[in-house]
C-alpha positions as CSV (number, residue, x, y, z in Angstrom):
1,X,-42.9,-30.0,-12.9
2,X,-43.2,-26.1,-14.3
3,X,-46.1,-25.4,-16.5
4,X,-44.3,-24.8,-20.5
5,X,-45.7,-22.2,-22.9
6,X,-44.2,-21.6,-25.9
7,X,-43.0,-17.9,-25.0
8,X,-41.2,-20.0,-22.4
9,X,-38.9,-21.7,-25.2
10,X,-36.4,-19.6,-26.2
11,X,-33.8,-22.0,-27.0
12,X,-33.3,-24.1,-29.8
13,X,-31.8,-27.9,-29.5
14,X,-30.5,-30.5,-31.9
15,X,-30.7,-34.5,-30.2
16,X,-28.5,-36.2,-32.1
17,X,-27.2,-39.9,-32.0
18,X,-23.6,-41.5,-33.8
19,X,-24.3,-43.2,-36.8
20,X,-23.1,-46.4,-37.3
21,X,-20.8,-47.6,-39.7
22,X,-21.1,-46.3,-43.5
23,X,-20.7,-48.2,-46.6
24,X,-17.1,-48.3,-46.3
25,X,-16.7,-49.4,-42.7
26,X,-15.9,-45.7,-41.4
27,X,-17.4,-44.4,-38.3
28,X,-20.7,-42.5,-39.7
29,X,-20.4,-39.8,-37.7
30,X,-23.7,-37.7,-35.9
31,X,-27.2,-37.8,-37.3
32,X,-29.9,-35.8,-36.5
33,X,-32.7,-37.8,-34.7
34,X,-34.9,-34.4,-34.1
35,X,-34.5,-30.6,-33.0
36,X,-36.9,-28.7,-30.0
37,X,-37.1,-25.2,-28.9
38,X,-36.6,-25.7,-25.5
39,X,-35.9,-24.0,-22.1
40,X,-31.8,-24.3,-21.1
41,X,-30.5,-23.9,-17.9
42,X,-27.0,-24.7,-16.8
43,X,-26.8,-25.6,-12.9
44,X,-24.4,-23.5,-11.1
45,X,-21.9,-25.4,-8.4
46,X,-23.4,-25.3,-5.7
47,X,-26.6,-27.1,-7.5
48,X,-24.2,-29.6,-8.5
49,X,-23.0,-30.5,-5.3
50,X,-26.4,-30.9,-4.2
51,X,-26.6,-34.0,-6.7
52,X,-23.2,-35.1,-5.5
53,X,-21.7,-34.5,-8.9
54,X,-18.0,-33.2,-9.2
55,X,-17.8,-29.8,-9.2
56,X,-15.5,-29.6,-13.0
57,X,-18.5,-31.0,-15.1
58,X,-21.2,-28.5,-16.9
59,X,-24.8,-30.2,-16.3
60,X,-27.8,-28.1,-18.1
61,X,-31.7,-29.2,-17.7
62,X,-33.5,-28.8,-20.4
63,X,-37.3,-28.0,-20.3
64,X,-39.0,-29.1,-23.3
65,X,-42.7,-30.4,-24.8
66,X,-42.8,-34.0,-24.4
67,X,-41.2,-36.7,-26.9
68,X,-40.4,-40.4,-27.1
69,X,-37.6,-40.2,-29.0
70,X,-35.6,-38.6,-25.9
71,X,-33.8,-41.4,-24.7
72,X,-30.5,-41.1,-22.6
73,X,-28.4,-42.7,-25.7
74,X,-28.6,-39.6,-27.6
75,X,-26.6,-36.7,-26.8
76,X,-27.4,-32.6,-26.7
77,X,-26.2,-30.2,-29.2
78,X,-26.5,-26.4,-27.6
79,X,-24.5,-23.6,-27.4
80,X,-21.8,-25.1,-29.4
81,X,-21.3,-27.7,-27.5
82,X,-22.0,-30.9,-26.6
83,X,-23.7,-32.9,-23.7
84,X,-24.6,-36.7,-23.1
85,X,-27.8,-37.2,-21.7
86,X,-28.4,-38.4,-17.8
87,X,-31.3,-38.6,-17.2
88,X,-35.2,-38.0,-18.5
89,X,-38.2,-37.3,-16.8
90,X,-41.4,-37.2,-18.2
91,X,-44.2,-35.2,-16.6
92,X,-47.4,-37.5,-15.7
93,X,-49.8,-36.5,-18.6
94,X,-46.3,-36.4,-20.7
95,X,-46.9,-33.0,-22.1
96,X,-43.6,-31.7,-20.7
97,X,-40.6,-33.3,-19.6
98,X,-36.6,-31.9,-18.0
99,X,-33.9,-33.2,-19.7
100,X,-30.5,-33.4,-17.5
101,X,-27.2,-33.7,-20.2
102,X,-23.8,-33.5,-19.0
103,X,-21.2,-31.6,-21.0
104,X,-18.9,-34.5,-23.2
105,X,-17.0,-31.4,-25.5
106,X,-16.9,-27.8,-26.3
């Protein structure tokens, strides 16, 4: 796992979840479970076909401190777009962890 220092964040990171239903029955739309700074990188295709993903999806990893309320039911907001998490991976002493999110829109 890389070592994370702040200087190292240098992007910024909205999780977010779909709300539920609102008072009126409508879809509730996205709500804001919490924001990072956090280090972004999107994998190139020949990383991708390393993991045996197709080669037409955007996957990023996302280095960033450690925090419970990353859970793969929440999705990414980055860049403008956004990207349903994969898969998280805590460090061992859970002071870091990589987020992998797959783009879902632009």
């Amino acid at each position: 796992m890389p070592r994370i220092n702040a200087s190292r964040l240098r992007h910024y990171v909205e999780l977010v979840t779909t709300g539920g239903l609102n008072e009126y029955g409508e879809p509730g739309g996205e709500v804001l479970v919490f924001d990072a700074r956090a280090e972004v990188q999107v994998k190139s295709g020949r990383q991708l076909a390393e993991f045996g993903t197709v080669l037409t999806s955007e996957i990023i990893t996302v280095l960033m401190y450690h925090d419970d309320r990353a859970t793969n039911d929440l999705n990414i907001k980055w860049n403008g777009g956004k990207y349903e998490i994969k898969h998280v991976a805590p460090d061992t002493v859970e002071q870091s962890m990589i987020v992998t999110a797959e783009r879902v829109s632009k």
